[in-house]
C-alpha positions as CSV (number, residue, x, y, z in Angstrom):
1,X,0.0,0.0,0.0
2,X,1.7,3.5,-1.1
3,X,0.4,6.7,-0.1
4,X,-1.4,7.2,-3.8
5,X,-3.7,4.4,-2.7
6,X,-4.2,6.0,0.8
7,X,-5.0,9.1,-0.5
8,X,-8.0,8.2,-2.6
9,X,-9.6,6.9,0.3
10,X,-8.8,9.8,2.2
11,X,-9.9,12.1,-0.4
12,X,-13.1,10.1,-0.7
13,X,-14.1,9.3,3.0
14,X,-17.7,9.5,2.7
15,X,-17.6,6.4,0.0
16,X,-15.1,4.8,1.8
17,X,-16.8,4.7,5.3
18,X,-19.0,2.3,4.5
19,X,-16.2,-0.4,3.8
20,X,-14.5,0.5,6.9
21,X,-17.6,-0.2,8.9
22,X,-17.8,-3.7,7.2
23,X,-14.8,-4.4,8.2
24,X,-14.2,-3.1,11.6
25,X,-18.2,-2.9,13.2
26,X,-16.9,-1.3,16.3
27,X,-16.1,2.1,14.7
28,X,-19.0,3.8,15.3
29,X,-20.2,7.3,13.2
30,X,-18.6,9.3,15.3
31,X,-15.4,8.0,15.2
32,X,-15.1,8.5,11.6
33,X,-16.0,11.5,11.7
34,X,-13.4,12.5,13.6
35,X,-10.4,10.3,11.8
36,X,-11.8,12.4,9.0
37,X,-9.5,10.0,6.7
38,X,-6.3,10.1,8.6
39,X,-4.9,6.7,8.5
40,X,-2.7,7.0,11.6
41,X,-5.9,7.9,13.5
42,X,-7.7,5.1,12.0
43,X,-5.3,2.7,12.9
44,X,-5.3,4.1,16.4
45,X,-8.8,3.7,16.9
46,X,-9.2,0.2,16.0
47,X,-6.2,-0.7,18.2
48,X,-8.0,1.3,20.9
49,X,-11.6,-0.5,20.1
50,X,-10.4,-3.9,19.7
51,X,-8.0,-4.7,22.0
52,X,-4.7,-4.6,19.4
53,X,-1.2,-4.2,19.8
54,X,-0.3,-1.2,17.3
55,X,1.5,-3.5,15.2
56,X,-1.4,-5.9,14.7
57,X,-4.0,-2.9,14.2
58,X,-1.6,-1.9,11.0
59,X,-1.3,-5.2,9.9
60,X,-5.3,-5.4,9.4
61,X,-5.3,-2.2,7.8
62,X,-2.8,-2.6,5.6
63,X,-4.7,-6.1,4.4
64,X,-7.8,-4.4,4.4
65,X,-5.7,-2.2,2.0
66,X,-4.2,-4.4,0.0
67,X,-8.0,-6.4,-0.2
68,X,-9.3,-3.2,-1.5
69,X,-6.6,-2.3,-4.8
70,X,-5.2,-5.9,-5.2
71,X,-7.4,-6.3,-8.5
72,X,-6.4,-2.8,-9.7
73,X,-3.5,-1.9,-11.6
């Protein structure tokens, strides 16, 4: 995952929001609004919500990532 691919979700948070939802339930409306598409915060707040060390909080997202582009080129 490069920052390109990071900032078209970032630039696009209300599309994207949805999908993060999907994928981490515990995020609630609120929370998203305020990590406003900042990845660090992102990451943060699932660690926070889920129980995560910080390294295993950026490994999910960075999946999640990866899940998201892999078919793109």
């Amino acid at each position: 995952m490069d920052a390109m691919d990071w900032n078209r979700i970032a630039g696009n948070w209300t599309h994207w929001r949805g999908r993060i939802r999907e994928r981490w339930g515990k995020l609630t409306d609120d929370h998203l609004d305020v990590i406003g598409g900042k990845r660090e915060q992102l990451a943060g707040r699932i660690q926070e919500l889920y129980g995560l060390q910080k390294d295993e909080a950026e490994r999910q997202l960075r999946n999640w990532e990866r899940n998201l582009f892999g078919g793109e080129e």
